[in-house]
MMTF fields as JSON, N, C-alpha, C and O atoms, coordinates in Angstrom:
{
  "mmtfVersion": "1.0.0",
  "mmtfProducer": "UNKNOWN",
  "numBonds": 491,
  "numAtoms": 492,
  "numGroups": 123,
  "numChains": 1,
  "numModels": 1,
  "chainsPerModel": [1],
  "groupsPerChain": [123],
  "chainIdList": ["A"],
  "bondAtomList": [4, 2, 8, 6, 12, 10, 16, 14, 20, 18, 24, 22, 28, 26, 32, 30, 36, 34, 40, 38, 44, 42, 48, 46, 52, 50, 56, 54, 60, 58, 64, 62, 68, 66, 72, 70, 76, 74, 80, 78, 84, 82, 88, 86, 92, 90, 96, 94, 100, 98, 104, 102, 108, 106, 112, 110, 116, 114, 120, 118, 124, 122, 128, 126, 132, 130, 136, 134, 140, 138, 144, 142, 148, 146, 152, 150, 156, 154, 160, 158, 164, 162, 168, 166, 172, 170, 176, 174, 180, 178, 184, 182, 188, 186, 192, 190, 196, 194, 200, 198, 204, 202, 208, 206, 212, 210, 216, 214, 220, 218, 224, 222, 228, 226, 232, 230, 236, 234, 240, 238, 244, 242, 248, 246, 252, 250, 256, 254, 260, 258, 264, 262, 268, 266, 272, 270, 276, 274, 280, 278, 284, 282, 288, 286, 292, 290, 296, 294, 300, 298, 304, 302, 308, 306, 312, 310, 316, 314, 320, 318, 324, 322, 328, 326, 332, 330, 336, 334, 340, 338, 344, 342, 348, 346, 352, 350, 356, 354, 360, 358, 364, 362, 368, 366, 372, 370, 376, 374, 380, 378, 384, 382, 388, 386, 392, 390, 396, 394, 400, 398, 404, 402, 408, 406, 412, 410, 416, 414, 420, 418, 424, 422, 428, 426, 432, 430, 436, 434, 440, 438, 444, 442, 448, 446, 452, 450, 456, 454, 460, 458, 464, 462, 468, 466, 472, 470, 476, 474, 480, 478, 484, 482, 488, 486],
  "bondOrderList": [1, 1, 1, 1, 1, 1, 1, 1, 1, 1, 1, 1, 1, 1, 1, 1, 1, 1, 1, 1, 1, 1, 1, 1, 1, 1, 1, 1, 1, 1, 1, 1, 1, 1, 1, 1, 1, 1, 1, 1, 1, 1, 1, 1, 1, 1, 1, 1, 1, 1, 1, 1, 1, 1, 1, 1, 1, 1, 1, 1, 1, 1, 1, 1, 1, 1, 1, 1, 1, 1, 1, 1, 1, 1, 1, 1, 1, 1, 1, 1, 1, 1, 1, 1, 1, 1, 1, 1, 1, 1, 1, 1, 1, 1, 1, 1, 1, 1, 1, 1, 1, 1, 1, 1, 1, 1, 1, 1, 1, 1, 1, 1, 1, 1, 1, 1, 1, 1, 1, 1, 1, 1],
  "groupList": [{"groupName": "UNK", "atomNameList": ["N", "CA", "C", "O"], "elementList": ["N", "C", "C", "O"], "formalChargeList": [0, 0, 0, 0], "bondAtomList": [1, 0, 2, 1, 3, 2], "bondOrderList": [1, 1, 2], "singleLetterCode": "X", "chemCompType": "L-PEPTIDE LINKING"}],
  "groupTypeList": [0, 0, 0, 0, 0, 0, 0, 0, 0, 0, 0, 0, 0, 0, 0, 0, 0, 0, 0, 0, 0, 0, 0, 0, 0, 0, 0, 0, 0, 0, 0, 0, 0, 0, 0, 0, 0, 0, 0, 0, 0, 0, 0, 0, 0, 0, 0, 0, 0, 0, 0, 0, 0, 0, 0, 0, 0, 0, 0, 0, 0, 0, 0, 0, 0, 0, 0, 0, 0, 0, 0, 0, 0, 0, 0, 0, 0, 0, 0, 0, 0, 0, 0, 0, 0, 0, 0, 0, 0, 0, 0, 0, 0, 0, 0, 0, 0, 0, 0, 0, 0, 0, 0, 0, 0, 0, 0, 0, 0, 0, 0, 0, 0, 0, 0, 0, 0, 0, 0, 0, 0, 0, 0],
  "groupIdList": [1, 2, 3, 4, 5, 6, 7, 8, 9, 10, 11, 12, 13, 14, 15, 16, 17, 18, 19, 20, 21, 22, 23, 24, 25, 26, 27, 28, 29, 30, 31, 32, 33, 34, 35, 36, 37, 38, 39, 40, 41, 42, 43, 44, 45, 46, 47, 48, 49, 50, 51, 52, 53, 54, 55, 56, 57, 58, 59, 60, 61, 62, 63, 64, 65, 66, 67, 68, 69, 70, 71, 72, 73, 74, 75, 76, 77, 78, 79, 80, 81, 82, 83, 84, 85, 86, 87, 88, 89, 90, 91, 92, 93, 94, 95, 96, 97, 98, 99, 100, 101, 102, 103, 104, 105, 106, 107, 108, 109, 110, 111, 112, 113, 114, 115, 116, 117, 118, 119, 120, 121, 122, 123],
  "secStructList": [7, 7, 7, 7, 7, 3, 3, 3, 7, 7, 7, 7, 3, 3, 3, 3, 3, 7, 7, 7, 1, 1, 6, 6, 4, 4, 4, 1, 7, 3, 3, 3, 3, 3, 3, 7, 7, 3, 3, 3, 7, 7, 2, 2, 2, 2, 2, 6, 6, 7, 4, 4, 4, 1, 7, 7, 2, 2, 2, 2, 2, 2, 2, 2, 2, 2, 2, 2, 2, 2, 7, 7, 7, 1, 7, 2, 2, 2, 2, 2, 2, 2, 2, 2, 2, 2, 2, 2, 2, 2, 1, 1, 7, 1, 3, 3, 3, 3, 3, 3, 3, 3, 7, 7, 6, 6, 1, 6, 6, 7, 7, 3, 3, 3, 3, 3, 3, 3, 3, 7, 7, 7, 7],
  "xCoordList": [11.344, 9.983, 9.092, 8.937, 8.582, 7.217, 6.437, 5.621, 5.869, 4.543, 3.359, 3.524, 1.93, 1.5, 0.495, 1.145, -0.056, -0.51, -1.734, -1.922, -2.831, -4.309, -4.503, -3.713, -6.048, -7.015, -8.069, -8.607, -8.334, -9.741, -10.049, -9.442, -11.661, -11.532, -12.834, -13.587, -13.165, -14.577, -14.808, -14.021, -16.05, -16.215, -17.77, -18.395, -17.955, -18.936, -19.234, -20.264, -18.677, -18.332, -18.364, -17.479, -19.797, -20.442, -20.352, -20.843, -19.365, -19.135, -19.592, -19.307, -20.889, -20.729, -19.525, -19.181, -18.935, -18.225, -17.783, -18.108, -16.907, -16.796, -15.375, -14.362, -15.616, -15.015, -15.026, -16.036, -13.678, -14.017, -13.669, -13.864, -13.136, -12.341, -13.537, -13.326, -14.836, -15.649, -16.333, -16.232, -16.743, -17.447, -18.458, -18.646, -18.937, -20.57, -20.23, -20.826, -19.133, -18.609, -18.046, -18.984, -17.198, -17.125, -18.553, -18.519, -19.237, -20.79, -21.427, -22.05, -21.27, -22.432, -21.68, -21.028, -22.119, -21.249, -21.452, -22.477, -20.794, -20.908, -20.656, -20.183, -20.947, -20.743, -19.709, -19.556, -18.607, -17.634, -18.013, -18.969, -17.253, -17.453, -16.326, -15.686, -15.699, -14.554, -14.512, -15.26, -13.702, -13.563, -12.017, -11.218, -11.685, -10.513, -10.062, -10.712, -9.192, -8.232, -6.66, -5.629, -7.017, -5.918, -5.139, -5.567, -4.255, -3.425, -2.838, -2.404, -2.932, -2.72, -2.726, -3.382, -2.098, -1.878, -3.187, -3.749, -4.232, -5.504, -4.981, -5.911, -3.828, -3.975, -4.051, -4.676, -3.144, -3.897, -5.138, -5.467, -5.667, -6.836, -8.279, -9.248, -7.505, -8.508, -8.278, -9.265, -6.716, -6.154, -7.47, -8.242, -7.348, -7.831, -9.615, -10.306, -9.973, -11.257, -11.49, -12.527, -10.682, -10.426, -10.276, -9.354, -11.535, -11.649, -10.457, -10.332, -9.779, -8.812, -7.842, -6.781, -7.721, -6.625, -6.722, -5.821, -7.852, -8.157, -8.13, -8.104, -8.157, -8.162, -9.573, -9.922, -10.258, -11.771, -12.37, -12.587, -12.595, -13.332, -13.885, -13.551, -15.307, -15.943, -15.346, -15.879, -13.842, -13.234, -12.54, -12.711, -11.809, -11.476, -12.627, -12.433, -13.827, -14.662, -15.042, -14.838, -15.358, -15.586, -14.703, -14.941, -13.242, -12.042, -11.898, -11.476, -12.4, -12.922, -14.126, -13.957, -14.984, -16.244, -15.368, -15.309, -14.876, -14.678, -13.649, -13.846, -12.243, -11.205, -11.862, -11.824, -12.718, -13.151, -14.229, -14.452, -15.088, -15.954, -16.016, -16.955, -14.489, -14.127, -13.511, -13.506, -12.941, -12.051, -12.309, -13.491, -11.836, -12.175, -11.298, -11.324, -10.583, -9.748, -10.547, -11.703, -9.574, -10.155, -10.008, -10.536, -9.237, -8.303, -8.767, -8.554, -9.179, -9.155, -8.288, -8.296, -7.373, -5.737, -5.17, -4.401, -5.814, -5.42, -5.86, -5.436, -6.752, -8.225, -7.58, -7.468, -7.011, -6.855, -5.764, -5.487, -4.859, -3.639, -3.593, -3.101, -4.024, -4.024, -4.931, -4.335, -5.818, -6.474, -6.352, -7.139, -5.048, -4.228, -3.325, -3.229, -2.707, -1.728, -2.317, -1.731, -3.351, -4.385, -4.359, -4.254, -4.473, -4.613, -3.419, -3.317, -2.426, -1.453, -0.819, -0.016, -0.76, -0.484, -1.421, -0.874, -2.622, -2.929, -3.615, -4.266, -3.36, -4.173, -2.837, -1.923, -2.829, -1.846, -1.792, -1.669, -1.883, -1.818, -0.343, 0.496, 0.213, 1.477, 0.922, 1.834, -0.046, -0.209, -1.24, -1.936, -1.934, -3.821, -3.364, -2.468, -4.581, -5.417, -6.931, -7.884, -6.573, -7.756, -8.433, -7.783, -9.72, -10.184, -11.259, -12.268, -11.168, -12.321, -12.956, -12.529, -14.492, -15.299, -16.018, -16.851, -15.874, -17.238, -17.989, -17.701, -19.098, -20.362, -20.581, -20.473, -20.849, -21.415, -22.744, -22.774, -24.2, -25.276, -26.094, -27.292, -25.263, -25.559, -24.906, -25.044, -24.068, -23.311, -23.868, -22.886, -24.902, -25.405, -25.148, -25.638, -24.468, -24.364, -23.22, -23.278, -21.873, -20.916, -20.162, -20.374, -19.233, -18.486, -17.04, -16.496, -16.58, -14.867, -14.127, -14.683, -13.279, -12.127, -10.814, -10.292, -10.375, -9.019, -8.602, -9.563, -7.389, -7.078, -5.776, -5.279, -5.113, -3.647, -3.523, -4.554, -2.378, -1.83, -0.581, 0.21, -0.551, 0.682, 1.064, 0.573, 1.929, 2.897, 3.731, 3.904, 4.399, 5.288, 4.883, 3.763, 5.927, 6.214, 5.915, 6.468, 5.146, 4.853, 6.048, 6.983, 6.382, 7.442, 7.346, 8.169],
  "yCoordList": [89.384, 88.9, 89.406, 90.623, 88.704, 88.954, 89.378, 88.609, 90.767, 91.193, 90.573, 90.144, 90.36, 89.492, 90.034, 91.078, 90.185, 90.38, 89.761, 88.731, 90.789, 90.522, 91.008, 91.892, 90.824, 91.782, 92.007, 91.156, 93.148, 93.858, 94.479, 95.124, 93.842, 94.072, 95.335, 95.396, 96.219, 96.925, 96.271, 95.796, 96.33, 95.359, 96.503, 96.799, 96.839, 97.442, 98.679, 99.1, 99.425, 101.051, 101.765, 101.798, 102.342, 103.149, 104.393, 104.852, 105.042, 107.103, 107.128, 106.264, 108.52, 109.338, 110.353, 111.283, 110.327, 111.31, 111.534, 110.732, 112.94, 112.93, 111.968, 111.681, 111.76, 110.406, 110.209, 109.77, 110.583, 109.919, 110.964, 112.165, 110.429, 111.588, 112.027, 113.172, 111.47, 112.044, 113.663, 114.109, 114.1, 115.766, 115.106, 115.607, 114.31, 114.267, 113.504, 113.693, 112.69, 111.677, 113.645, 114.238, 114.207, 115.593, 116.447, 117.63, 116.132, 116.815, 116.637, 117.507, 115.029, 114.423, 112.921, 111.977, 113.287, 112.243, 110.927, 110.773, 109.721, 108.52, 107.883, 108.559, 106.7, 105.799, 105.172, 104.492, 104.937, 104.223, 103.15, 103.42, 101.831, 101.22, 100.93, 100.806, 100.741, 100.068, 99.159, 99.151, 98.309, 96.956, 97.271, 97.777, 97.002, 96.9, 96.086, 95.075, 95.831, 94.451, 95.341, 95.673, 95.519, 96.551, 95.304, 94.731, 95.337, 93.958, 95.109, 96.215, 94.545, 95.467, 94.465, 93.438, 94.626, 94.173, 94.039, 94.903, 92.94, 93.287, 92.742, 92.547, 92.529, 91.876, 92.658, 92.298, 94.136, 94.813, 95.221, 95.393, 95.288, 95.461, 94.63, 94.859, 93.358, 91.646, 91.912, 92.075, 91.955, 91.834, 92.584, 92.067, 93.849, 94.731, 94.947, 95.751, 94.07, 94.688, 96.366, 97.0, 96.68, 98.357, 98.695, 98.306, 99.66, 100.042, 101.382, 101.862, 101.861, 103.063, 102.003, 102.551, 100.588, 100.154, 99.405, 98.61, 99.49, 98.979, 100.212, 101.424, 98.882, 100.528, 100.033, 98.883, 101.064, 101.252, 101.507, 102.632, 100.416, 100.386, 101.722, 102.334, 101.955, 103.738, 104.537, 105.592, 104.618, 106.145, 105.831, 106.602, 104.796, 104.761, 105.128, 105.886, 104.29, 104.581, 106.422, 107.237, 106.522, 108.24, 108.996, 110.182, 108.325, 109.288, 108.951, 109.587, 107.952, 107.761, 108.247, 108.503, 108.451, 109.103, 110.681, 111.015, 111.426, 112.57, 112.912, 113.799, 112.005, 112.071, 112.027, 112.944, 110.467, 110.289, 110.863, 110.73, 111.769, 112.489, 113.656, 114.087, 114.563, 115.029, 115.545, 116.666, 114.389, 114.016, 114.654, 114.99, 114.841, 115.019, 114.312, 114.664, 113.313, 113.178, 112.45, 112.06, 112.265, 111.809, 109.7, 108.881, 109.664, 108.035, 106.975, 107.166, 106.266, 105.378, 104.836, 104.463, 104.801, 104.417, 105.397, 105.132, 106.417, 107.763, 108.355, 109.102, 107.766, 107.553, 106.587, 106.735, 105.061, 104.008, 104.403, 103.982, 105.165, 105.3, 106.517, 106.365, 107.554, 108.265, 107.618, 107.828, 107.109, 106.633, 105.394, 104.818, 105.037, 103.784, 104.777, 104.615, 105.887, 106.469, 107.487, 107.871, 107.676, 107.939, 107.567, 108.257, 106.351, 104.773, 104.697, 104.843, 104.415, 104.223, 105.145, 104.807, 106.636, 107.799, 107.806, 107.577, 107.998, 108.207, 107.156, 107.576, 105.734, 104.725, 103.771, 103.676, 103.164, 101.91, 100.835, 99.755, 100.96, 100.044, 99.588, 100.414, 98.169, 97.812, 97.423, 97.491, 97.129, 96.842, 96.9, 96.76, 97.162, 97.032, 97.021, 97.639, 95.642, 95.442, 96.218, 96.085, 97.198, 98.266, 97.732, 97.606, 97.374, 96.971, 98.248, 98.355, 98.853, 100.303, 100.241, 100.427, 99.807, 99.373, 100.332, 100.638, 101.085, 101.741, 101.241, 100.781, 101.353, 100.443, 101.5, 102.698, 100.524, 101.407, 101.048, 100.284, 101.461, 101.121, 101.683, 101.416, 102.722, 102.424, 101.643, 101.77, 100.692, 99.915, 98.93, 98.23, 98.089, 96.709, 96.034, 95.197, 96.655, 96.382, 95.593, 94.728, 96.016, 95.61, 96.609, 97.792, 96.213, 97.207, 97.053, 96.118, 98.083, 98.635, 98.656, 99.553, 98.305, 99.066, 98.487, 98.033, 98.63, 98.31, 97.347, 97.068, 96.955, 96.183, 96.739, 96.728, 97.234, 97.768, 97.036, 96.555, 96.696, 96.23, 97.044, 97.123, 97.685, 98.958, 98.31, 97.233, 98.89, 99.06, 97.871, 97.165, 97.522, 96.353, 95.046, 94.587, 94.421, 92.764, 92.079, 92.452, 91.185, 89.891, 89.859, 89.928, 89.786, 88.981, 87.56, 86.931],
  "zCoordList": [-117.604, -117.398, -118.532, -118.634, -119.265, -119.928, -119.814, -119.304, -120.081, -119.883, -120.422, -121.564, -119.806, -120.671, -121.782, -121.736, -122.322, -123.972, -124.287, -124.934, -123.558, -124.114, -124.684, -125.014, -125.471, -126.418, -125.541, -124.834, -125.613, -125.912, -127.246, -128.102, -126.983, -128.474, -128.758, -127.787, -129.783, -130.183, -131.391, -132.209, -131.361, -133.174, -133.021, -132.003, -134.172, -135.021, -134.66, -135.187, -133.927, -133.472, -135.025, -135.881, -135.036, -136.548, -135.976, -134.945, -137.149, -137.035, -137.945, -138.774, -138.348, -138.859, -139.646, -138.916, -140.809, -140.952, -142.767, -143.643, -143.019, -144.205, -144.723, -144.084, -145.57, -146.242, -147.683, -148.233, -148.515, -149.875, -150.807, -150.621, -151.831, -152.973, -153.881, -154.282, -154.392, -155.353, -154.909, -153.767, -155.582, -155.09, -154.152, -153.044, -154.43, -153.818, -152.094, -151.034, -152.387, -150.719, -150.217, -149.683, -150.31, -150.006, -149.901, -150.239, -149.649, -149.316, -148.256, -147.648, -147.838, -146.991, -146.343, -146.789, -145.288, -144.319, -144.077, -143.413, -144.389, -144.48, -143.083, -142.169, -142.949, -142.302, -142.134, -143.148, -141.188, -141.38, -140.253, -139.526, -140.045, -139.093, -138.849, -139.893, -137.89, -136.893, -136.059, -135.082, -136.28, -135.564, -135.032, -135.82, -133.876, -133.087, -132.501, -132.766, -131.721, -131.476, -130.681, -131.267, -129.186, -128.892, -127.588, -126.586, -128.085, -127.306, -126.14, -126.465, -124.553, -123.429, -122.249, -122.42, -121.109, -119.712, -119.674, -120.348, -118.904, -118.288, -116.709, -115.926, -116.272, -115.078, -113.84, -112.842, -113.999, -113.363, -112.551, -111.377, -113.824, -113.474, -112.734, -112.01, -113.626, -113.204, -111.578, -110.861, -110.938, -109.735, -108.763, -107.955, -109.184, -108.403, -108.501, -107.876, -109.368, -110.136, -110.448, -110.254, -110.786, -110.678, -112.122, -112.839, -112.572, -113.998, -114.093, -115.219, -113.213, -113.629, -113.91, -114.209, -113.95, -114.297, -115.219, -115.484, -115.925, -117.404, -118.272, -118.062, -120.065, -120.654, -120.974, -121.24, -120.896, -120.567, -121.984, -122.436, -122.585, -124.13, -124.868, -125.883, -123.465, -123.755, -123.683, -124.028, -123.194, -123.452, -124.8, -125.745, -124.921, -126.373, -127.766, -128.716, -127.452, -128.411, -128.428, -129.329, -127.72, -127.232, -127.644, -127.871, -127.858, -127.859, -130.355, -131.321, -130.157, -131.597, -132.032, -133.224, -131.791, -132.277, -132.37, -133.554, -131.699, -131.663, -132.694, -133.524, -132.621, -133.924, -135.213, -136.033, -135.422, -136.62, -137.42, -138.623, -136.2, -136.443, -136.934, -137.605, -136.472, -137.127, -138.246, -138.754, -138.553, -139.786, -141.262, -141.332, -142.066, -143.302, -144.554, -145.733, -144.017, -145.095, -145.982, -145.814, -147.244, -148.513, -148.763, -149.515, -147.906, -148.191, -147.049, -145.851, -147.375, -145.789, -145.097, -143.924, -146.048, -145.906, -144.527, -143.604, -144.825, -144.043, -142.743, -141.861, -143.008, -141.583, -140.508, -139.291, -141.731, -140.263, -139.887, -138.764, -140.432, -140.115, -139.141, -138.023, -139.484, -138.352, -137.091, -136.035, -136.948, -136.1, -135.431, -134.68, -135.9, -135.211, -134.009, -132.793, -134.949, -134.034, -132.737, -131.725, -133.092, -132.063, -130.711, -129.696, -130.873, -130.277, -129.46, -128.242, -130.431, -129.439, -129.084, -128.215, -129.444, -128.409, -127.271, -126.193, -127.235, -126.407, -125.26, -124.303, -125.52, -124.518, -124.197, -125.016, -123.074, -123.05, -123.693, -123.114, -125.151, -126.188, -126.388, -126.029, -127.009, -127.159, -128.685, -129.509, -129.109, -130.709, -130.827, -129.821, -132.262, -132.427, -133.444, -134.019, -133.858, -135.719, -135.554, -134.787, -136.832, -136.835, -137.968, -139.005, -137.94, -139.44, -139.939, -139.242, -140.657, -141.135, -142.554, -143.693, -141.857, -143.258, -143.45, -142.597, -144.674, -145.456, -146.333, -147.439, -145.747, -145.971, -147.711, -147.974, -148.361, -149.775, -150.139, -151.103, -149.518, -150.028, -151.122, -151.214, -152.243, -153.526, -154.514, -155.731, -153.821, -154.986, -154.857, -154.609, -154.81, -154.747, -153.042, -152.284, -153.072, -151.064, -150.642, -149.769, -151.482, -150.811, -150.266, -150.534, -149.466, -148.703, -149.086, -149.673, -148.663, -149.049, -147.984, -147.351, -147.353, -146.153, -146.391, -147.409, -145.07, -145.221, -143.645, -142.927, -143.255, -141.863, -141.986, -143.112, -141.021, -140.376, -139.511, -139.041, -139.013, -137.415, -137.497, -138.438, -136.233, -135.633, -134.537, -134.2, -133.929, -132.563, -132.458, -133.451, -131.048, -131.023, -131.258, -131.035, -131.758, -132.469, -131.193, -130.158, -131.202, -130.117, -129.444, -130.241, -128.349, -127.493, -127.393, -126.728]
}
């Protein structure tokens, strides 16, 4: 039998944190933003209307503000990647596309990130 395979999704979840190989990104804490896409059972939960049987968006975000907030790495490469595995250690995730934009508003105002997708292959 097939389990079935929704999204919930976070889109524009802004941390505070340090970020970035130059001396000066090592000083003062940037902005990252996160967009998510965590494919999971919702029927559970639909069944029952019962939020202990969802995965509950605010503890994920909460459980991200605190990882990413703490963070210090230098790579963003390194950020989504640990913070994918985050994800799926600790929530009932079967796959997530993580997209992680740092906003650059002294460069003319474009932005930089990256997009990962982790965990199991579609059934």
């Amino acid at each position: 039998m097939n389990t079935p395979m929704d999204t919930v999704f976070i889109r524009g979840l802004e941390i505070p944190t340090l970020i970035g190989v130059a001396e000066w990104e090592r000083q003062v804490e940037q902005l990252v933003v996160i967009n998510l896409e965590l494919a999971t059972d919702i029927t559970p939960a639909a069944a029952g209307d019962d939020l202990r049987e969802a995965l509950d968006y605010s503890v994920v975000s909460k459980r991200l503000r605190e990882f990413i907030g703490a963070s210090t790495f230098q790579l963003i490469e390194t950020l989504a990647e640990r913070t994918a595995q985050v994800i799926l250690d600790e929530f009932p995730v079967r796959r997530l596309r993580l997209e992680l934009v740092k906003p650059r508003p002294n460069s003319g105002g474009h932005t930089v990130g990256i997009i990962i997708e982790r965990g199991a292959a579609a059934e």
